[in-house]
C-alpha atoms as a printed R data frame, in Angstrom:
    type eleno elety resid chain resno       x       y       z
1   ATOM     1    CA   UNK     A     1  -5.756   6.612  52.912
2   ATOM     2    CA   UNK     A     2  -3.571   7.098  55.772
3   ATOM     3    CA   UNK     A     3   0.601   6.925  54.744
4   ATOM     4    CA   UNK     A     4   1.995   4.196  57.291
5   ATOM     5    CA   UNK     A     5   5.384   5.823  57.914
6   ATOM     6    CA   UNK     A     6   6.729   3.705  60.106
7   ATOM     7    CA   UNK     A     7   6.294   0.687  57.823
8   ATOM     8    CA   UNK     A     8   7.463   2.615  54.928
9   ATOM     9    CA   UNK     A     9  10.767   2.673  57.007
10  ATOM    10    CA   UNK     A    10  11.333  -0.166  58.282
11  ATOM    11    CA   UNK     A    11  11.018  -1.630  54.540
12  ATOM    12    CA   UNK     A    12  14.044   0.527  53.845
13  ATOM    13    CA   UNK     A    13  15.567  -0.554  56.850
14  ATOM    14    CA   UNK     A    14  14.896  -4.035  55.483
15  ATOM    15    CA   UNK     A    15  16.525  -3.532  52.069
16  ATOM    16    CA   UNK     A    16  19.672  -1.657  53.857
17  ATOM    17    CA   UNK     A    17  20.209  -5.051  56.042
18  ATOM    18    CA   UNK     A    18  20.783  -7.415  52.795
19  ATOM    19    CA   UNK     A    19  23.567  -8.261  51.854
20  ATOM    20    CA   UNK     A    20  25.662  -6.695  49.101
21  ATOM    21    CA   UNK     A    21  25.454 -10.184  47.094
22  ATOM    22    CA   UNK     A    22  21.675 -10.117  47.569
23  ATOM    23    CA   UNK     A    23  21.247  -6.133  46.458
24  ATOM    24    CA   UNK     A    24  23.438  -6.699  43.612
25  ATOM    25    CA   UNK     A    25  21.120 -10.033  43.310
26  ATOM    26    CA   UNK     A    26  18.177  -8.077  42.950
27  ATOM    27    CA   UNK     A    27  18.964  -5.217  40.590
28  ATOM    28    CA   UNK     A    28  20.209  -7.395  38.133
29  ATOM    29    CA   UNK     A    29  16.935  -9.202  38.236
30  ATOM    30    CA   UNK     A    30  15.218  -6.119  37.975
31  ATOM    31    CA   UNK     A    31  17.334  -5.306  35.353
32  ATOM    32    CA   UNK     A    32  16.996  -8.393  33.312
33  ATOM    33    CA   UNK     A    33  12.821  -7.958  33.644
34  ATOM    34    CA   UNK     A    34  13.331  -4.609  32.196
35  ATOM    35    CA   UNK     A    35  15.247  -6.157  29.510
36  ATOM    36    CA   UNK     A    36  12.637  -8.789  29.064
37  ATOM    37    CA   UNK     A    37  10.053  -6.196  29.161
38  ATOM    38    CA   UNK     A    38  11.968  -3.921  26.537
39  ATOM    39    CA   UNK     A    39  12.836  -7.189  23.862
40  ATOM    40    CA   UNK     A    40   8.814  -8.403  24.028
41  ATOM    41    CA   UNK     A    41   7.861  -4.388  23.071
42  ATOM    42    CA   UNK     A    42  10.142  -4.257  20.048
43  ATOM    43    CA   UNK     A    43   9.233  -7.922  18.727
44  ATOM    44    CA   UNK     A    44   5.397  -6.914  19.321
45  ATOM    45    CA   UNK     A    45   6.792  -3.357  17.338
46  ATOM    46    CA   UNK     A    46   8.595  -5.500  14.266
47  ATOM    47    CA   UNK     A    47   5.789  -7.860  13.738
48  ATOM    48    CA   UNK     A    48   3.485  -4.535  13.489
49  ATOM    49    CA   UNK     A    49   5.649  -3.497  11.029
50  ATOM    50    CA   UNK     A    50   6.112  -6.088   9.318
51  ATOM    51    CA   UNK     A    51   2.563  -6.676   8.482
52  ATOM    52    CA   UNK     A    52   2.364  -3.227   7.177
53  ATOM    53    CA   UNK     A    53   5.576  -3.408   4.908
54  ATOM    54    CA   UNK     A    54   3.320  -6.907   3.554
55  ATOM    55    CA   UNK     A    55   0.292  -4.132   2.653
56  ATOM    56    CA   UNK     A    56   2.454  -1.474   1.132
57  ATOM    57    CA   UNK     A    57   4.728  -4.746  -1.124
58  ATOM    58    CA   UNK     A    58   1.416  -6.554  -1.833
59  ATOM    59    CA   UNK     A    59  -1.306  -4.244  -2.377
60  ATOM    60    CA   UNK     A    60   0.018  -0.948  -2.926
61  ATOM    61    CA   UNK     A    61   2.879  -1.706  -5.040
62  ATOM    62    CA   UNK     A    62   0.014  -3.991  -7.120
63  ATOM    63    CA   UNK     A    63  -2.155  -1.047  -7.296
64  ATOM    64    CA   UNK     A    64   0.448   1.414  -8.464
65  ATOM    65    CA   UNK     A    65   1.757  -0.991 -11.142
66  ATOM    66    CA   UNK     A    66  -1.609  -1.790 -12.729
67  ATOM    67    CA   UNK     A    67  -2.158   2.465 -12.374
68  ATOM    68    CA   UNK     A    68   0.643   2.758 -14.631
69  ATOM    69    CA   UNK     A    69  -1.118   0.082 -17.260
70  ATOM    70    CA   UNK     A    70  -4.043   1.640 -17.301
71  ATOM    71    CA   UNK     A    71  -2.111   5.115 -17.751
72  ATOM    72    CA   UNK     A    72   0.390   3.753 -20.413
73  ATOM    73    CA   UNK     A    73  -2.661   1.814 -22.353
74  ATOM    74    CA   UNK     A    74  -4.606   5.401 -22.602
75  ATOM    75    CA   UNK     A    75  -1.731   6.521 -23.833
76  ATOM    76    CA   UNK     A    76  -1.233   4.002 -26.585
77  ATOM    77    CA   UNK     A    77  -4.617   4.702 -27.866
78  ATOM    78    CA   UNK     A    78  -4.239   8.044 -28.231
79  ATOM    79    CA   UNK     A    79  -1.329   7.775 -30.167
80  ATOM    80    CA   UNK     A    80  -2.719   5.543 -32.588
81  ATOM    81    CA   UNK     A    81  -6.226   7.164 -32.764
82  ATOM    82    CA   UNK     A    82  -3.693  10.054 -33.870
83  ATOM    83    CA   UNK     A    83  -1.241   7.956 -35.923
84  ATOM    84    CA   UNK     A    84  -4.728   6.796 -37.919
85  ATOM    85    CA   UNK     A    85  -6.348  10.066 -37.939
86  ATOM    86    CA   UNK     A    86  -3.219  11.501 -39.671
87  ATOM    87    CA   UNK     A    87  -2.313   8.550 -42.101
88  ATOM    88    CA   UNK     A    88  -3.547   7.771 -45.191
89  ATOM    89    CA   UNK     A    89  -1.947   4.814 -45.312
90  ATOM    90    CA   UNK     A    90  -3.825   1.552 -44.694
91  ATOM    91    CA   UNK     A    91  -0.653  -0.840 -43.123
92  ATOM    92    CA   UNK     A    92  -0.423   2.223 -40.162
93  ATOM    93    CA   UNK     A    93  -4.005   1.850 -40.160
94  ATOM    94    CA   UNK     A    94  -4.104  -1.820 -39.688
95  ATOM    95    CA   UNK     A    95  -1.124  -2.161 -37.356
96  ATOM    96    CA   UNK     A    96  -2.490   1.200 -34.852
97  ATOM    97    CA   UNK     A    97  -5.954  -0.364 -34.692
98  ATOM    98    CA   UNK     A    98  -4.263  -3.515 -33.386
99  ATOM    99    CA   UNK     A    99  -2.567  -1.378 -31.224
100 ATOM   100    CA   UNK     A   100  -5.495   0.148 -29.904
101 ATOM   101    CA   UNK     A   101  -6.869  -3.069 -29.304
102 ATOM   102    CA   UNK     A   102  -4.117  -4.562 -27.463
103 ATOM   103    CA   UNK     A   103  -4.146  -1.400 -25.567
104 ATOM   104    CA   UNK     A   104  -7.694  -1.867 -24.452
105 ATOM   105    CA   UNK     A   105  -7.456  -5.443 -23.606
106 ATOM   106    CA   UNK     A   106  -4.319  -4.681 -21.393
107 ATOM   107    CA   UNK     A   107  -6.725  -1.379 -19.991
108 ATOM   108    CA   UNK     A   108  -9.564  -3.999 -19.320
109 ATOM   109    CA   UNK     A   109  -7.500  -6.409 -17.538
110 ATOM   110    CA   UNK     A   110  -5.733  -3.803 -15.014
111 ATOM   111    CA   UNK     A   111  -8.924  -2.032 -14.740
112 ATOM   112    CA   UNK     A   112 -10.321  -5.233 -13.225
113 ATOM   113    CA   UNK     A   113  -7.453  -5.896 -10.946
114 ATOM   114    CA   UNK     A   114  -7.276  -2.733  -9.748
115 ATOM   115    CA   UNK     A   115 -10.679  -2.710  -9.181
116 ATOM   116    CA   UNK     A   116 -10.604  -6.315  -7.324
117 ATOM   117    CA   UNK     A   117  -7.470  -4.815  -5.095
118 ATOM   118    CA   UNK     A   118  -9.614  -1.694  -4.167
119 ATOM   119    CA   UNK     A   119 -10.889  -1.497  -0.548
120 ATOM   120    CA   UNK     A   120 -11.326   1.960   0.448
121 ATOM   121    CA   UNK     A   121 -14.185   4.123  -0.431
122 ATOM   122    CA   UNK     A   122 -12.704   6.607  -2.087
123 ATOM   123    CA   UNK     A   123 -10.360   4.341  -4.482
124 ATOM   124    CA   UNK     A   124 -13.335   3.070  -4.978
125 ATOM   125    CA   UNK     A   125 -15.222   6.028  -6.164
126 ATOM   126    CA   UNK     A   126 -12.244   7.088  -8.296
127 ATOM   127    CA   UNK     A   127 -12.372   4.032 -10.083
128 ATOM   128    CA   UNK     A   128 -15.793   4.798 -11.198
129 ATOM   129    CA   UNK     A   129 -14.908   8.046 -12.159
130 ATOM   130    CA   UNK     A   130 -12.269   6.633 -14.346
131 ATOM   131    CA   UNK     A   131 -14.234   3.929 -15.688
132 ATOM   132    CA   UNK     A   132 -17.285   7.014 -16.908
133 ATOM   133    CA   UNK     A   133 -14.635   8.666 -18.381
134 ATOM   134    CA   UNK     A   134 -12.953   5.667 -20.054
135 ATOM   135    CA   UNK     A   135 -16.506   4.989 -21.817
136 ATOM   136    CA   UNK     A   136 -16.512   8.712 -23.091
137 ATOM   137    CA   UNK     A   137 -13.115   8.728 -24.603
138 ATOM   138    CA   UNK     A   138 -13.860   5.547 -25.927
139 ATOM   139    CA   UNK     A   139 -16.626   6.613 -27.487
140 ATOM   140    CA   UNK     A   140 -14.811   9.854 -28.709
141 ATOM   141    CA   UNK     A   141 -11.670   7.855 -30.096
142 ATOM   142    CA   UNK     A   142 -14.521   5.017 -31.908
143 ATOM   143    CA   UNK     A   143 -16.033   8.348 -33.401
144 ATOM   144    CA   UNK     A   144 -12.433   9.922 -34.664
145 ATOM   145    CA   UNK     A   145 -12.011   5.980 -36.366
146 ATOM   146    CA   UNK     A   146 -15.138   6.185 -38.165
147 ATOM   147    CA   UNK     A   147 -14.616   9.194 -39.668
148 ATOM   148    CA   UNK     A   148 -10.736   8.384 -40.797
């Protein structure tokens, strides 16, 4: 590629013989594209981020709050499995075990949501951690009822 200097000068020579109204003409148009330019990047930016503000409201948050049922409806049955394990009397009996079943209906339900809401592959595998280990403490608390 060969650098035409004499061209590349008499383009500056060009620019230096507008007029002031026309070079003031010009920059602000170049200005205003830059502006243009600048306003389309951010709305491209907010709209990004507003789609991901829509994941972390309508998934996440979901996930979290049905976490915190499943969490809160283990603990309820461990309570009661204790309540009944330490009473002898049959009303606290009655009302726990209703408790515990509440408990597990409520653990059932968010299980399957949370489940449902699930995409990645290692929620995913958590889950079915959780849901082994659900089966053996259920089976653990069933045996603690039997024998109370």
């Amino acid at each position: 590629m060969r650098f035409n200097v004499i061209g590349s000068v008499k383009s500056i020579g060009r620019i230096s013989n507008l007029t002031i109204s026309k070079r003031l003409a010009v920059g602000f148009g170049v200005i205003l594209a830059l502006m243009i330019i600048l306003t389309v990047t951010g709305i491209w930016s907010l709209s990004g981020m507003n789609n991901k503000i829509e994941q972390i409201i309508n998934v996440n948050n979901a996930k979290i709050e049905h976490a915190y049922a499943i969490q809160n409806a283990v603990s309820t049955i461990d309570k009661s499995v204790l309540s009944i394990v330490l009473s002898n009397d049959e009303t606290t009996t009655k009302t726990e075990r209703q408790k515990i079943e509440a408990a597990r209906t409520t653990y059932q339900t968010s299980m399957a949501t949370l489940e449902r809401l699930e995409t990645t592959k290692k929620g995913k595998e958590i889950i079915q951690e959780l849901k082994q280990n659900a089966e053996i403490s259920k089976n653990a608390n069933d045996r603690a009822l039997e024998t109370a």
